[in-house]
matplotlib code that plots the C-alpha trace (Angstrom):
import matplotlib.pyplot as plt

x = [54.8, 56.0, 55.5, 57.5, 55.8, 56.5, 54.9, 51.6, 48.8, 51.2, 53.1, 55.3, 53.8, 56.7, 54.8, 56.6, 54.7, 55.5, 54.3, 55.1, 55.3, 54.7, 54.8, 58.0, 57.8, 58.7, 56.1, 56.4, 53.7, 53.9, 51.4, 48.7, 46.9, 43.4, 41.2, 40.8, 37.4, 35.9, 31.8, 31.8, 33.7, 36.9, 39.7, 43.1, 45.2, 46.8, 49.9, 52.5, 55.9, 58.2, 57.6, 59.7, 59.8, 58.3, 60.9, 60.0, 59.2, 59.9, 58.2, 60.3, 59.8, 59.3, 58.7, 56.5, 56.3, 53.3, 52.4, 49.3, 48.2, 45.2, 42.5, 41.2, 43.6, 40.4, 39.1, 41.8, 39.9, 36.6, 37.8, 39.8, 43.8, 43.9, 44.3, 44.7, 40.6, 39.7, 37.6, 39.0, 35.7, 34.9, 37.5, 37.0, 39.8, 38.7, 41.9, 43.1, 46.7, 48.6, 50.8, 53.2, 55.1, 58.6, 56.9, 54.7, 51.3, 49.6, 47.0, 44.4, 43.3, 40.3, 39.4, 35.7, 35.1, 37.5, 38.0, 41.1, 41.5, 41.8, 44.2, 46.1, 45.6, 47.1, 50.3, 50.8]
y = [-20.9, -20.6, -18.8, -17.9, -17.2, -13.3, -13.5, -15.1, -13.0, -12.5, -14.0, -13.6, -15.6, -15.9, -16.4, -17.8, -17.0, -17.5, -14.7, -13.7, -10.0, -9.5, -5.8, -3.7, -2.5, -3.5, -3.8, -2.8, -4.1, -1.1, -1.9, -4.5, -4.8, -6.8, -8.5, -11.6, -12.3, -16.1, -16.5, -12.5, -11.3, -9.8, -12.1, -10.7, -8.2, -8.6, -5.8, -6.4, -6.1, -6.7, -7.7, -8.9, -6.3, -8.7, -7.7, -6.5, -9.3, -11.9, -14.9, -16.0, -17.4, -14.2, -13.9, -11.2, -11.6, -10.4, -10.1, -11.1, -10.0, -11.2, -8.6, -10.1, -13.3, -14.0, -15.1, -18.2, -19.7, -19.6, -21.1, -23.8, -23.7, -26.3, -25.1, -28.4, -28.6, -25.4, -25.4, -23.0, -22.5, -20.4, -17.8, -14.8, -12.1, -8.4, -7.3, -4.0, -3.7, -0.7, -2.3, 0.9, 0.0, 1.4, 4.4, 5.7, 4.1, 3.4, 0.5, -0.4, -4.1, -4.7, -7.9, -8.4, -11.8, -14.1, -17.4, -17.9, -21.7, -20.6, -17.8, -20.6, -23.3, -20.4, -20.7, -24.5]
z = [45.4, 48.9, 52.3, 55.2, 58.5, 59.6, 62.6, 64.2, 62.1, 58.7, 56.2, 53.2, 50.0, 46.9, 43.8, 40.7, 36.8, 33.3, 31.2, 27.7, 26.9, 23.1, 23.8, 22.8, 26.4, 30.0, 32.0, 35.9, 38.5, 40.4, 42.8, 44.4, 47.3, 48.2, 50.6, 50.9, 52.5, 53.7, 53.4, 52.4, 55.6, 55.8, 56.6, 55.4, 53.8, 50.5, 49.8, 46.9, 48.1, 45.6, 41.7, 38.7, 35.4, 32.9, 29.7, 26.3, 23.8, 26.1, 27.6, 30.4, 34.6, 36.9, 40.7, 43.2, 47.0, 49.1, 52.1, 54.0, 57.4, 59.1, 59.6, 63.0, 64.2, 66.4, 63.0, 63.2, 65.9, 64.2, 61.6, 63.1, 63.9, 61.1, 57.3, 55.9, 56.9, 55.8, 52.1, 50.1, 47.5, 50.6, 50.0, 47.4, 46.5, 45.5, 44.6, 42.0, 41.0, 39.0, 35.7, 33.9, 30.3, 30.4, 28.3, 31.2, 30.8, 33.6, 33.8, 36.6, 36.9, 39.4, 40.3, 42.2, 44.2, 42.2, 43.9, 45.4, 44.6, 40.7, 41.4, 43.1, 40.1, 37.7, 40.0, 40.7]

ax = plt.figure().add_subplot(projection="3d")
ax.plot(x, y, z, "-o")
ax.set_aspect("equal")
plt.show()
């Protein structure tokens, strides 16, 4: 996982993932976009930019970037400039994203007030 810094209220996360695909079909995350929100309040914009086609019948390392704007930058300074003090258990994600198999199926995944320190333990 890494970031780069876009400007003062977003960034760009790169997210790598192992995934196996026992399917017979290619499947596209087409799209994904969420909030994440600290102590139930709004604190950022999630949007998919760009994601890897996991293959048919393969399990192999694939990659999607996002990128993550700050609702209110305000919010920074009630939270402290710092992030190495800020807890995470305080942030959830509510999140939906839009999978299609190379046939045309469309999927929707929703995700409702997951905490975001095991989203990141699934990616470290």
């Amino acid at each position: 996982m890494g970031f780069t810094l876009l400007s003062t209220s977003a960034l760009q996360i790169n997210i790598g993932y192992n995934v196996s695909n026992p399917s017979n079909r290619d499947l596209i995350l087409e799209k994904a976009d969420g909030i994440v929100k600290k102590d139930g309040v709004e604190f950022a914009l999630l949007t998919l930019i760009e994601a890897d086609t996991v293959k048919a019948a393969a399990q192999q390392h694939y990659s999607a970037t996002f990128k993550l704007e700050l609702l209110d930058p305000l919010s920074l300074l009630s939270m402290g400039l710092d992030p190495s003090k800020w807890q995470i258990e305080e942030f959830r994600v509510d999140a939906s994203s839009f999978i299609k198999s190379s046939s045309g199926v469309r999927k929707c995944i929703k995700f409702k007030e997951l905490p975001l320190n095991s989203i990141i333990k699934k990616f470290n």
